[in-house]
C-alpha positions, 0 to 999 in steps of 0.5 A: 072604182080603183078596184073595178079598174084594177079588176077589168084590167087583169081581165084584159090580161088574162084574155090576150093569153087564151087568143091562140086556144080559141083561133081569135080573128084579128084586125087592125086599122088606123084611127082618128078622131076628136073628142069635147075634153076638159080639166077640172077640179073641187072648186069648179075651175074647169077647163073645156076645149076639143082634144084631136087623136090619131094612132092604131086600133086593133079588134081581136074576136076572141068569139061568137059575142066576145073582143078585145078593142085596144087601141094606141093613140096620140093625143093633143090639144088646147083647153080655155080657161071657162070663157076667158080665152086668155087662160089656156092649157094643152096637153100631149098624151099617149093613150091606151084604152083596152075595152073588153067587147060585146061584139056581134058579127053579122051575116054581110060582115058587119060588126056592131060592138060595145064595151068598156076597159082601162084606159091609160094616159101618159102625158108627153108635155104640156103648156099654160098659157096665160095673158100672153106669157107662156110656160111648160108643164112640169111633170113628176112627184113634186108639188108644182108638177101634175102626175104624168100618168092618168088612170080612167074608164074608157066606155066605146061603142061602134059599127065596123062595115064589111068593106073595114070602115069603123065608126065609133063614139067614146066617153074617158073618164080620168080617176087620177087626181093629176095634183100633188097638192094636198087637199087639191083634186084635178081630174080629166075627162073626154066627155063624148068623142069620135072616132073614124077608123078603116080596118084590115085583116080578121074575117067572118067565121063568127 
């Protein structure tokens, strides 16, 4: 899966260079949107709460069927412990997927697109609260820090009207074992999302 991720992601590399040769229509818009995450691990410690997102999106046409949707968005919120309540921990993260499109433009302007890219997490800060008392996330290499950068899948699909409104739903999943703890594995994933977005620029010539 390490190897798909790294592929798709020179793909997306090599895409961006070719823009200019083929007359690319580009858009770009801001974003916001809420997802069902969770943090989990191999013990069946999980925990689940609804994370919030806001930031920018662009949409690159690059052909009749073919785009690029990035976006850069800010992330933050709280997940409990199962059902305990008392046990929770937040993040705050920098996301940036880059799904590649399948994209279709329709005669009135409407878009209907589907794809999936890399998505790259890197997180800001973080805090555990438990029982009342609270404490923050310390990131780096060490054994009682989680790594800061998480590496996933990003899967995206969605309607663009002609007027600029975007409406699109998404699943990340993380492939990075947060932990330095060996033999421990913490993973992180937005099970299903929504996003709202209102674009500007690009044009029809698809």
């Amino acid at each position: 899966m390490k190897k798909l991720l790294k592929n798709m992601a020179l793909a997306a590399l090599f895409v961006f260079p070719f823009t200019n040769n083929v007359d690319a229509q580009v858009s770009v818009g801001p974003e916001v949107g809420f997802s069902a995450a969770g943090l989990y691990n191999d013990e069946s410690d999980v925990y689940a709460g609804i994370n919030v997102h806001a930031g920018a999106t662009a949409h690159i046409q690059l052909g009749n069927f073919l785009a690029v949707r990035p976006s850069l968005l800010f992330k933050t919120g709280s997940l409990s412990y199962q059902d305990d309540n008392t046990s929770k921990i937040s993040f705050t993260r920098i996301s940036l997927p880059v799904p590649i499109m399948y994209s279709k433009i329709f005669d009135n302007g409407g878009n209907l697109f589907v794809g999936v890219g890399p998505n790259i997490m890197y997180s800001l800060g973080g805090k555990v609260k438990e029982q009342g008392q609270s404490a923050d996330i310390d990131f780096g290499k060490e054994p009682g820090q989680l790594k800061p950068i998480d590496i996933g899948l990003h899967l995206k699909g969605g309607f663009q009207f002609s007027n600029g409104l975007a409406l699109s739903t998404f699943f990340n999943g993380g492939f990075t074992n947060l932990s330095n703890v060996s033999g421990i594995k913490t993973k992180t994933m937005d099970a299903i999302g929504f996003s709202i977005g209102w674009m500007f620029g690009g044009g029809s010539d698809y």
